[in-house]
PLY file of the C-alpha trace (Angstrom):
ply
format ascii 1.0
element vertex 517
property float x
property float y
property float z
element edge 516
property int vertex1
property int vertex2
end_header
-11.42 -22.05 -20.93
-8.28 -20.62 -20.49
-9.37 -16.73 -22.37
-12.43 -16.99 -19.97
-12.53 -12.95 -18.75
-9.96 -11.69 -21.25
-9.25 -8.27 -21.58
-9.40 -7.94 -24.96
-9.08 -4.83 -27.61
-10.49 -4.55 -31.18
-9.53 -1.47 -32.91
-11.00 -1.52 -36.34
-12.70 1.52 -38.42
-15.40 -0.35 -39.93
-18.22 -0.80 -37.95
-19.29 -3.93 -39.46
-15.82 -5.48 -38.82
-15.61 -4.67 -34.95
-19.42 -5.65 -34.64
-18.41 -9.01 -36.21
-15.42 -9.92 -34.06
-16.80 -8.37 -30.78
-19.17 -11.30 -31.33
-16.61 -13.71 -31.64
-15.06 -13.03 -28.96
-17.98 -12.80 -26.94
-18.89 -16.48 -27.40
-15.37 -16.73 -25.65
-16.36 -15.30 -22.64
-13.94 -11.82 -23.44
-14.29 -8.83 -22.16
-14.39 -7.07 -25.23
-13.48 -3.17 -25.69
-13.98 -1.50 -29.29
-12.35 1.29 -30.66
-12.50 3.00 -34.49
-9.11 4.67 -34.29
-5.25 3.85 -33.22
-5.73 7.35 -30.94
-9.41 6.04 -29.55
-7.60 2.69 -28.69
-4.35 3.96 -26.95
-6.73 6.28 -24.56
-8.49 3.20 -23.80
-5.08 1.31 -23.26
-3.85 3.89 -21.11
-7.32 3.91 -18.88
-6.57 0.54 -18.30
-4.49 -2.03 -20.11
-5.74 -4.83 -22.28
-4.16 -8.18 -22.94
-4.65 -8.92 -25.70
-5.62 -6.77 -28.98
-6.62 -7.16 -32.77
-5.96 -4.55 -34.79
-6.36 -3.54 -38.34
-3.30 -2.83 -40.07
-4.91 0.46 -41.73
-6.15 2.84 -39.37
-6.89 6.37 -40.45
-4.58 8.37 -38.54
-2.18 6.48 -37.01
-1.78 2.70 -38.63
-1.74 -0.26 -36.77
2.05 -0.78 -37.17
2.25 2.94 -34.92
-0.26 1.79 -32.58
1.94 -1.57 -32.03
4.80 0.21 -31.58
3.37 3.10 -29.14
1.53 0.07 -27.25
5.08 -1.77 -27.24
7.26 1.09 -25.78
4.41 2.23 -23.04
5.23 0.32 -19.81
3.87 -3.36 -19.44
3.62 -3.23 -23.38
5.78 -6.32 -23.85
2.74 -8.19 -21.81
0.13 -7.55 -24.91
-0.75 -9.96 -27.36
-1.25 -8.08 -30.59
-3.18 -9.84 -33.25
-2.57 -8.03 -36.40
-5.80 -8.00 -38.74
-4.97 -7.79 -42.48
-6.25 -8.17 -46.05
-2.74 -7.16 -47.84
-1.23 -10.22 -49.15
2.67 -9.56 -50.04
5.70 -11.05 -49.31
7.15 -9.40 -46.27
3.99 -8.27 -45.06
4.32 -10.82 -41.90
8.04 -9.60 -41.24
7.19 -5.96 -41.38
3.86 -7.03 -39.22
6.72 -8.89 -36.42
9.03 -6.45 -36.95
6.74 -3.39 -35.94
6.17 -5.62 -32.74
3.00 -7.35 -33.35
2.73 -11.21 -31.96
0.81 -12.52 -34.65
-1.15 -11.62 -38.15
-4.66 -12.74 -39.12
-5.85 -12.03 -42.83
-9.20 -11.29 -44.00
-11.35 -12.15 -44.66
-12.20 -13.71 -41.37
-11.96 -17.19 -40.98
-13.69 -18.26 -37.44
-11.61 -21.11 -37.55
-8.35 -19.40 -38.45
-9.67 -17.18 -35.67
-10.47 -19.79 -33.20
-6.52 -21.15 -33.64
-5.11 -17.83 -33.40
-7.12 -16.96 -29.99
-5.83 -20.24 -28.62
-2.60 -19.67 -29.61
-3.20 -16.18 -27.85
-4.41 -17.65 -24.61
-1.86 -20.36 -23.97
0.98 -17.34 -24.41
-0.85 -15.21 -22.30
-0.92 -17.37 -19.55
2.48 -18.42 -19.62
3.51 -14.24 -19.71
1.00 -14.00 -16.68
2.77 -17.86 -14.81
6.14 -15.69 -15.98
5.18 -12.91 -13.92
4.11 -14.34 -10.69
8.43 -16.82 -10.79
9.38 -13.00 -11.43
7.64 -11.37 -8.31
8.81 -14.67 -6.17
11.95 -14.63 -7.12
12.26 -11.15 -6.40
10.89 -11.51 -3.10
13.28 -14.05 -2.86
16.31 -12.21 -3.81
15.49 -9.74 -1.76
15.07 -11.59 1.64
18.43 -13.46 0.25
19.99 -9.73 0.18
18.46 -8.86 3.45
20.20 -12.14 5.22
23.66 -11.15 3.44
23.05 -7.90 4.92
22.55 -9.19 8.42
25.30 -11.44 7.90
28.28 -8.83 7.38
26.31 -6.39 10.10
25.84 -9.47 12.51
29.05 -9.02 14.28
28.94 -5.52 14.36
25.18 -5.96 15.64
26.97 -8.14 18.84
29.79 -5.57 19.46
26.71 -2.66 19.81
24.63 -5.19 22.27
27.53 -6.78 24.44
29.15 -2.96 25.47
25.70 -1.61 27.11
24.85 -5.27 28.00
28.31 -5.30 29.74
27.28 -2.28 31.94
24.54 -2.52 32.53
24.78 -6.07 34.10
27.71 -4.45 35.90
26.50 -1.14 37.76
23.06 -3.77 38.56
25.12 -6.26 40.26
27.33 -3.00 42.20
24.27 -1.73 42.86
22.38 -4.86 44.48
26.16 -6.07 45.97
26.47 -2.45 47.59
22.74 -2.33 49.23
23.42 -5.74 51.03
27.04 -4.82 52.22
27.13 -0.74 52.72
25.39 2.02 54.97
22.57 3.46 53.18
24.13 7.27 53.58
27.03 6.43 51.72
26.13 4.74 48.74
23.06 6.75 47.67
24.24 8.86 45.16
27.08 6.09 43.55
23.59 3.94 43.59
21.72 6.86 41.45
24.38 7.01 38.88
25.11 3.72 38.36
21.34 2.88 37.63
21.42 6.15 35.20
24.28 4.66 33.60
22.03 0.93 33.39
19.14 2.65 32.72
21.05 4.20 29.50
22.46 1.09 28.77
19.19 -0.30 28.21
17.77 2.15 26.32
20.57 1.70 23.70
19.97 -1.98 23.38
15.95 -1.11 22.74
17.08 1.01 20.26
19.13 -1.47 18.41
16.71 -4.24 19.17
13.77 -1.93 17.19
16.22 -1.45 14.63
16.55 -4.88 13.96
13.03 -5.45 14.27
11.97 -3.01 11.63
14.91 -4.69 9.28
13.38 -7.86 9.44
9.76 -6.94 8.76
7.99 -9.31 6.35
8.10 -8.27 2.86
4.29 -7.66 2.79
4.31 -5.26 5.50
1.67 -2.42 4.28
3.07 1.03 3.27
2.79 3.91 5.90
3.41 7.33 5.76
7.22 6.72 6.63
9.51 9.40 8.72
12.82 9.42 6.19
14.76 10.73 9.51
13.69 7.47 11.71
14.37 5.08 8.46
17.87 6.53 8.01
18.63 6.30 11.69
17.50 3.17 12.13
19.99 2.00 9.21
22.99 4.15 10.45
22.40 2.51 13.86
22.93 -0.67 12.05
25.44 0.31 10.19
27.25 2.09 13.20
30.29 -0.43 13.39
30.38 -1.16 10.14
31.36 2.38 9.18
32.43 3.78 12.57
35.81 1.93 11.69
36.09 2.93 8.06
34.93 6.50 8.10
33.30 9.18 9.74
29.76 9.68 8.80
27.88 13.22 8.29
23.99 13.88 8.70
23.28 16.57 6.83
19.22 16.37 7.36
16.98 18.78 5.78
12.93 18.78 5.75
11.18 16.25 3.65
7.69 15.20 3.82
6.45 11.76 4.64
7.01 8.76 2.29
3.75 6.19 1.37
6.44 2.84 2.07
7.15 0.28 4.11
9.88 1.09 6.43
11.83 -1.63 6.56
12.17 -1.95 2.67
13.65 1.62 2.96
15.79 0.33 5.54
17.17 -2.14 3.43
17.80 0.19 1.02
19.85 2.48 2.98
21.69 0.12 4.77
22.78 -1.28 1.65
24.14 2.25 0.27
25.94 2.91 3.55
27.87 -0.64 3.57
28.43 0.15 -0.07
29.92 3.42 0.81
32.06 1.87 3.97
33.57 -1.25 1.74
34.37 1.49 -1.39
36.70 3.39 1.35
40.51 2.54 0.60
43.27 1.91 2.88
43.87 5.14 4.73
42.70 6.84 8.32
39.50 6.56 8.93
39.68 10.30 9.50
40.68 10.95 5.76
37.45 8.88 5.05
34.10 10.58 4.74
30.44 9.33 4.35
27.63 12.09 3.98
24.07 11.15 4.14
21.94 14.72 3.10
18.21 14.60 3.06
15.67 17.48 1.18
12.79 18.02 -0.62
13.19 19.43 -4.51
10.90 21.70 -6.53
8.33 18.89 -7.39
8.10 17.92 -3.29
10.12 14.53 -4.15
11.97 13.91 -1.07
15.78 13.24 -2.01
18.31 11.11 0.08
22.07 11.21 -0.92
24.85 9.19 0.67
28.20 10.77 -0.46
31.28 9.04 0.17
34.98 9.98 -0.82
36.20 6.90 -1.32
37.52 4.85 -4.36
34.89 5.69 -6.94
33.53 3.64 -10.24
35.21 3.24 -13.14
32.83 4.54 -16.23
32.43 1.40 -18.17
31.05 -0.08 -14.50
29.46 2.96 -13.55
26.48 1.87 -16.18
25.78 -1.60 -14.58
25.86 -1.16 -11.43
22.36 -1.71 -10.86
22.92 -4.73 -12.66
21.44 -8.16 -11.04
25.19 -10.05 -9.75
27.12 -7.22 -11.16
29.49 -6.40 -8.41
32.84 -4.77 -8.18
33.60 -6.25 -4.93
35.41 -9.56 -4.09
33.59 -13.00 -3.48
33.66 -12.61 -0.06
31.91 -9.04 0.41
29.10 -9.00 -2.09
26.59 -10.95 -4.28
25.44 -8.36 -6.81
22.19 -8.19 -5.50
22.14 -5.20 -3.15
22.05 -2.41 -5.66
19.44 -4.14 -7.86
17.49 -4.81 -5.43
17.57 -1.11 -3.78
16.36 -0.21 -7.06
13.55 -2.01 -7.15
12.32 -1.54 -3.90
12.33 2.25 -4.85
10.72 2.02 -8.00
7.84 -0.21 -6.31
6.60 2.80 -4.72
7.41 5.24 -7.70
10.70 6.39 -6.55
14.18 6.65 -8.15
17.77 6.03 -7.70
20.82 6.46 -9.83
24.77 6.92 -9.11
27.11 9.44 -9.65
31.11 8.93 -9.62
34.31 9.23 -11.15
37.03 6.96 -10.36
39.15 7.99 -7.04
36.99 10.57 -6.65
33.76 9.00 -4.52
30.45 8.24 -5.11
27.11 9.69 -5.10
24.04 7.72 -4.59
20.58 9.56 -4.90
17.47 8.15 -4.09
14.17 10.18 -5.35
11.36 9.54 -3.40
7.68 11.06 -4.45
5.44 12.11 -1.28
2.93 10.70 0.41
-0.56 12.15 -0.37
-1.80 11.61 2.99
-1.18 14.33 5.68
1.49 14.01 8.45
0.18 12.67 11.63
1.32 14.24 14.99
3.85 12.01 16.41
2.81 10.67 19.91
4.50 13.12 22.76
7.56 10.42 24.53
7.91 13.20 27.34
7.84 12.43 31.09
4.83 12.06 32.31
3.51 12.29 36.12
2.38 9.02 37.96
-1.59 8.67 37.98
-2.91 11.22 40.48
-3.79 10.26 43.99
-7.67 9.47 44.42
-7.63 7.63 41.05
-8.18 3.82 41.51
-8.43 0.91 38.64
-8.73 -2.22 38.60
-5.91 -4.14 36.12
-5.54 -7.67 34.73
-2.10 -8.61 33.44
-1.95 -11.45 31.06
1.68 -12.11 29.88
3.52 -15.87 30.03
6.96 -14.33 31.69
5.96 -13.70 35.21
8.80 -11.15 35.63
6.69 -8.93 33.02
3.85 -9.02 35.15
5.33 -8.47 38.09
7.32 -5.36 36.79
3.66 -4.07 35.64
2.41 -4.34 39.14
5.01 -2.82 40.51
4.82 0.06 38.13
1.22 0.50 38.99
1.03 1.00 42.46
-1.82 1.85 44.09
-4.19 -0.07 41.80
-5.70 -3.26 42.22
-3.85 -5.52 39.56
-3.97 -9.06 39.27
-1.47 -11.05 37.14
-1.40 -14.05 35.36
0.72 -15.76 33.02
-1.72 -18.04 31.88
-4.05 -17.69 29.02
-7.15 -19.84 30.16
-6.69 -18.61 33.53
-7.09 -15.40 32.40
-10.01 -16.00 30.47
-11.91 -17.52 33.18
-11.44 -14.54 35.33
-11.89 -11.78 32.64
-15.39 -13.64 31.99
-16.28 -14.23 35.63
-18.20 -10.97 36.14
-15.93 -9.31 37.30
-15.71 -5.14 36.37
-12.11 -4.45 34.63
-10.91 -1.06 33.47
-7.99 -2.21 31.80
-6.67 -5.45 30.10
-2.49 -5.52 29.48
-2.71 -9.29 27.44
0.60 -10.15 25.75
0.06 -11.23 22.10
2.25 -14.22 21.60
1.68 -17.01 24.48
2.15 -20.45 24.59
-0.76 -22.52 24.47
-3.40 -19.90 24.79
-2.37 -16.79 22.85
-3.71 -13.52 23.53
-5.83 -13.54 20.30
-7.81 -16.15 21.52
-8.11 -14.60 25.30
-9.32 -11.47 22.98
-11.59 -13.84 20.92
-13.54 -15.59 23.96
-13.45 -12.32 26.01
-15.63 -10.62 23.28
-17.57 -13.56 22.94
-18.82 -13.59 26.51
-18.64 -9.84 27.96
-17.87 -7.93 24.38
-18.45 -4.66 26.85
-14.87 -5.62 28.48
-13.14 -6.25 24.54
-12.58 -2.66 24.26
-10.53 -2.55 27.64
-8.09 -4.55 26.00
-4.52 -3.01 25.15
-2.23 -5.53 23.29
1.52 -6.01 24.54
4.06 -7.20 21.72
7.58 -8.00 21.37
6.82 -8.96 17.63
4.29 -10.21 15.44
6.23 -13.30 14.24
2.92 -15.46 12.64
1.06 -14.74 9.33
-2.15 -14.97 11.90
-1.00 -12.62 14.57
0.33 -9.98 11.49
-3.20 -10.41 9.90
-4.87 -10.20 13.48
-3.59 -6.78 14.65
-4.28 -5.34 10.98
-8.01 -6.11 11.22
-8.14 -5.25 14.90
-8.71 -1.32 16.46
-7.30 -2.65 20.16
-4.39 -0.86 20.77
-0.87 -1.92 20.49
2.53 -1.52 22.85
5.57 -2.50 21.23
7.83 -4.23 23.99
9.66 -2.73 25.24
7.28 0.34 26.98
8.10 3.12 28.86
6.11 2.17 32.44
5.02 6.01 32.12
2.74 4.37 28.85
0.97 2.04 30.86
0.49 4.84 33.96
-1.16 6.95 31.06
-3.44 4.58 30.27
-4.74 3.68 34.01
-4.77 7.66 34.06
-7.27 7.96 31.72
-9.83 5.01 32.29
-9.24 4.48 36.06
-12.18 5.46 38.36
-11.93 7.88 41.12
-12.75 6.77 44.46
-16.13 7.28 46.00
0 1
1 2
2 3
3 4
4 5
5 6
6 7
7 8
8 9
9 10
10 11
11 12
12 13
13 14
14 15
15 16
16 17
17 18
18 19
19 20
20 21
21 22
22 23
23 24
24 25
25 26
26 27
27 28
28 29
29 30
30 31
31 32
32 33
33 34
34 35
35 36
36 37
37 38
38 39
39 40
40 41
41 42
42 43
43 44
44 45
45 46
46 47
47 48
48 49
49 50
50 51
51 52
52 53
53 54
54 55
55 56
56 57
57 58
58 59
59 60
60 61
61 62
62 63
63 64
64 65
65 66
66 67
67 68
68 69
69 70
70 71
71 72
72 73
73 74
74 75
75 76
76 77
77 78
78 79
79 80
80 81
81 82
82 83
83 84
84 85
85 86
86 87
87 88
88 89
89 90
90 91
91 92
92 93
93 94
94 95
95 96
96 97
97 98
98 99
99 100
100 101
101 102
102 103
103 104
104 105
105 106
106 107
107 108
108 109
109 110
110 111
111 112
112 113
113 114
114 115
115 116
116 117
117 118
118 119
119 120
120 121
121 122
122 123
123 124
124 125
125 126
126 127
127 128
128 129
129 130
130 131
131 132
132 133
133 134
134 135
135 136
136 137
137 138
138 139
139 140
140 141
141 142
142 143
143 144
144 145
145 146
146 147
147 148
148 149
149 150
150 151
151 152
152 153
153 154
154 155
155 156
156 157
157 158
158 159
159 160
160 161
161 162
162 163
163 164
164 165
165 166
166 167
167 168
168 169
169 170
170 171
171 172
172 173
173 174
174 175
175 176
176 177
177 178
178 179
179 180
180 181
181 182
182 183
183 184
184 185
185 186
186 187
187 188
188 189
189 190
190 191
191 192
192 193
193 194
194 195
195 196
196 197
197 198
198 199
199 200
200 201
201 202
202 203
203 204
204 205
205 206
206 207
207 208
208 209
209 210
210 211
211 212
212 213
213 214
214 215
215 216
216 217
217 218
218 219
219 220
220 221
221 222
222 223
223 224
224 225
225 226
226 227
227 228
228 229
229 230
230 231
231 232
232 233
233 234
234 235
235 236
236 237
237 238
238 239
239 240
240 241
241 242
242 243
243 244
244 245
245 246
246 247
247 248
248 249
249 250
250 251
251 252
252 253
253 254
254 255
255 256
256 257
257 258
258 259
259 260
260 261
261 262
262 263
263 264
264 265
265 266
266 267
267 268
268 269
269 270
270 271
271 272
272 273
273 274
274 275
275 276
276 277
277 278
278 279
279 280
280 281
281 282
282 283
283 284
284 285
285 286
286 287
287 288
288 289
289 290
290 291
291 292
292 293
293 294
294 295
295 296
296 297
297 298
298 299
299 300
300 301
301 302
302 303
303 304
304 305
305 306
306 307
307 308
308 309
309 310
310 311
311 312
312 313
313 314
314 315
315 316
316 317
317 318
318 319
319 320
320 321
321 322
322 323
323 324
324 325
325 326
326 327
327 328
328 329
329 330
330 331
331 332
332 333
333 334
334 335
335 336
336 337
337 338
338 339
339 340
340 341
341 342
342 343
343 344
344 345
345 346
346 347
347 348
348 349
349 350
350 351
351 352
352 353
353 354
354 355
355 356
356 357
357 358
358 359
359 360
360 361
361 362
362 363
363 364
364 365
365 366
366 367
367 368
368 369
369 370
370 371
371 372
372 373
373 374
374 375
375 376
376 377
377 378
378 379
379 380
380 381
381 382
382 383
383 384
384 385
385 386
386 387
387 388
388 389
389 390
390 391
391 392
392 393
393 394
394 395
395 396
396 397
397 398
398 399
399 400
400 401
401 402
402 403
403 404
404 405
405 406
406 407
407 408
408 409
409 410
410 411
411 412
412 413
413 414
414 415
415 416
416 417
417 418
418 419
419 420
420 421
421 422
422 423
423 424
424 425
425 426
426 427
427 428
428 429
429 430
430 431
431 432
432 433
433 434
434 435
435 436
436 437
437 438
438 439
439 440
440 441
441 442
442 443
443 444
444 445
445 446
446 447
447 448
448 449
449 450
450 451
451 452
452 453
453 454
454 455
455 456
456 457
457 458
458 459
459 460
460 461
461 462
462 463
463 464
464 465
465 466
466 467
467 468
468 469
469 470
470 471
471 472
472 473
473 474
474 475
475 476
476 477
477 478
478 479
479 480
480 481
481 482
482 483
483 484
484 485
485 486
486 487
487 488
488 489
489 490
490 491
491 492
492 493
493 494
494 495
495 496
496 497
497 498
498 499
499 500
500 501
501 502
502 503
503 504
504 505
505 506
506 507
507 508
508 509
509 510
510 511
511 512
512 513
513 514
514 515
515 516
């Protein structure tokens, strides 16, 4: 039956009455609440939400028409069925009954079979509200992965420009480099060597950085809320952003303190790199050195942190300035925008209790201000990324790398000099030597393989020598599965994000390696 489990409401002040229809609507499997008074029943509401209620049309106190229209302006109150229960019997009574919001009358006294239709009419409309809702939260998840790809889209070249510059020297000073150690006398290339692997090594580092940044972009939209550093999210989007705007205007940071956010990065990073292409496409035709783009972070009196990004540029005329959070309301061209971004920002931040409106006046900028409430949960100490020393002398482990791209190994071993590691790039040859015997203080097993992927190396490893399971430390260049996301949320094993500094993996021999007898 389709009312099987119902939430259901009867708000009645005769006793009598709600005995007799709680019993009703206990032969139809509701779960029936009872209340004497519109006040009793909208405390109950509030507690938690019903869907569907009977109520008699006099109440003392409040009537039933007030308690249909408080339960009607309360959030989620257009999702209530509201039976209205009445033994008046004038014309208009079932206007002023639909007009105070109610879905439906019933008049006493009760008919079980008047009763019975009612109900079913109740159930089929409350299923199709509930089928409504789940099209909704698709085709908002939708929308907003739709927005996400536009996004890419106009950053994508911009995205290539930041990659193919550091890619371009760094390639270069490593070929100099290798091309001057075949051809040259060691005394006189030394230091030219040094600073062109600097400048490489630099190079690199940038194109990690955009490489995470893009990886935190595209995280799927049911990545789980953590406490989330507003500083990282809005330099991962200005990184993104970087060419977009770095032609258009200059851009301010203007960071204060604000505490920790309970969200999922990368829908914050959507958010933000929306506003900041926004700002960037709203600059007019001048130097980019007239143009200005603030981004200012704080926390007000009620410890909400606040984001603004502040641009000078062409501003929204009033009658827009009201719909801009409109779905496909855009006040761009065809070619630069959809509508979506800004109503799709908004929802993101109200999905995690947030807020966001606009400020502007026409040629005079915009203001965007995003209202963010803090997480409950306390700050964790971020991880120290200083230099470390290489493991001391005297210290020996013994290492099994498991990663399908040999040159990954091989860098590993290299990196770990002076312990025994052994390397191999293939998933049921590891296995067979992980469950040989063998002792092993530390396992480096890439997630993602081919053919035998490092969950199920993990899986039969704990199967047959669970004692060597917690060894394991997982290496990851992305979770790109449904099985591997689930996998490393239900797993403790701990997790390096590719690419690592070598000084994390010397760390870890450091601390479980066994000193020599």
């Amino acid at each position: 039956m389709t009312g099987v489990g119902l939430r259901t409401l009867v708000v009645d002040d005769s006793s009598s009455m709600r005995g007799l229809l709680r019993e009703l609507l206990r032969e139809r499997n509701y779960q029936v609440t009872v209340a004497g008074s519109a006040e009793e029943a909208l405390d109950a509401h509030h507690k938690q939400p019903f869907e569907l209620m009977l109520v008699d049309w006099t109440l003392p106190g409040l009537s039933g028409l007030d308690l249909c229209r408080e339960v009607r302006a309360a959030p989620g109150g257009a999702d209530v069925f509201i039976l209205m229960i009445t033994g008046r019997d004038r014309t208009g009574d079932l206007a002023e009954v639909i007009d105070a919001g109610a879905s439906d009358y019933l008049p006493k006294p009760i008919d079980p079979q008047v009763l019975s239709t009612r109900l079913r009419i109740a159930e089929r409309e409350i299923a199709e509200r509930a089928r409504q809702r789940v099209q909704r939260k698709e085709m908002q998840s939708r929308l907003a992965f739709a927005d996400r790809m536009a996004s890419v889209g106009t950053l994508a070249a911009g995205v290539a420009h930041e990659l193919n510059n550091p890619l371009l020297y760094v390639l270069s000073n490593l070929r100099l480099t290798r091309e001057e150690l075949e051809a040259a006398d060691p005394a006189e290339w030394t230091q030219r060597a040094i600073q062109q692997l600097d400048e490489a090594i630099q190079g690199a580092v940038r194109m990690q950085n955009i490489v995470r940044d893009l990886k935190t972009f595209s995280r799927p939209d049911d990545e789980q809320s953590n406490d989330a550093d507003l500083r990282e999210v809005l330099e991962s989007a200005i990184n993104m952003c970087s060419n977009e705007v770095r032609h258009r205007a200059s851009l301010e940071r203007d960071f204060g303190e604000t505490p920790p956010v309970a969200a999922a990065e990368s829908r914050l990073v959507q958010v933000f790199v929306n506003l900041l292409i926004n700002a960037a496409q709203a600059m007019p035709d001048r130097p980019e050195q007239a143009n200005r783009i603030v981004v200012r972070t704080r926390t007000d009196e009620e410890g909400f942190a606040i984001v603004e990004v502040i641009d000078n540029g062409i501003g929204i005329d009033p009658d827009r300035l009201s719909r801009v959070f409109d779905p496909f309301f855009t006040t761009k061209g065809m070619s630069e925008g959809t509508g979506l971004g800004l109503s799709i920002c908004r929802n993101i931040v109200e999905d995690v209790g947030g807020t966001i409106e606009a400020q502007s006046e026409a040629g005079n900028g915009t203001t965007f201000i995003v209202r963010l409430p803090a997480s409950d949960r306390p700050r964790r100490a971020k991880p120290s990324t200083g230099v470390r020393r290489a493991p001391l002398v005297g210290a020996r482990a013994r290492v099994v790398v498991v990663d399908d791209e040999p040159l990954v190994g091989r860098s590993i071993r290299r990196a770990l000099r002076g312990h025994e590691v052994q390397v191999f790039s293939n998933g049921q040859e590891a296995i067979e030597r992980l469950c040989s015997g063998e002792p092993f203080d530390l396992v480096l097993c890439d997630l993602m393989m081919p053919e035998v992927s490092g969950m199920e190396v993990f899986g039969k490893v704990s199967a047959h020598c669970p004692d060597l399971a917690s060894r394991f430390v997982f290496m990851t260049g992305g979770a790109f599965t449904e099985r591997a996301r689930e996998f490393l949320k239900e797993t403790s094993v701990t997790c390096l994000e590719k690419p690592f500094e070598l000084n994390q993996i010397r760390e870890l021999v450091r601390e479980r390696a066994e000193p020599l007898g």
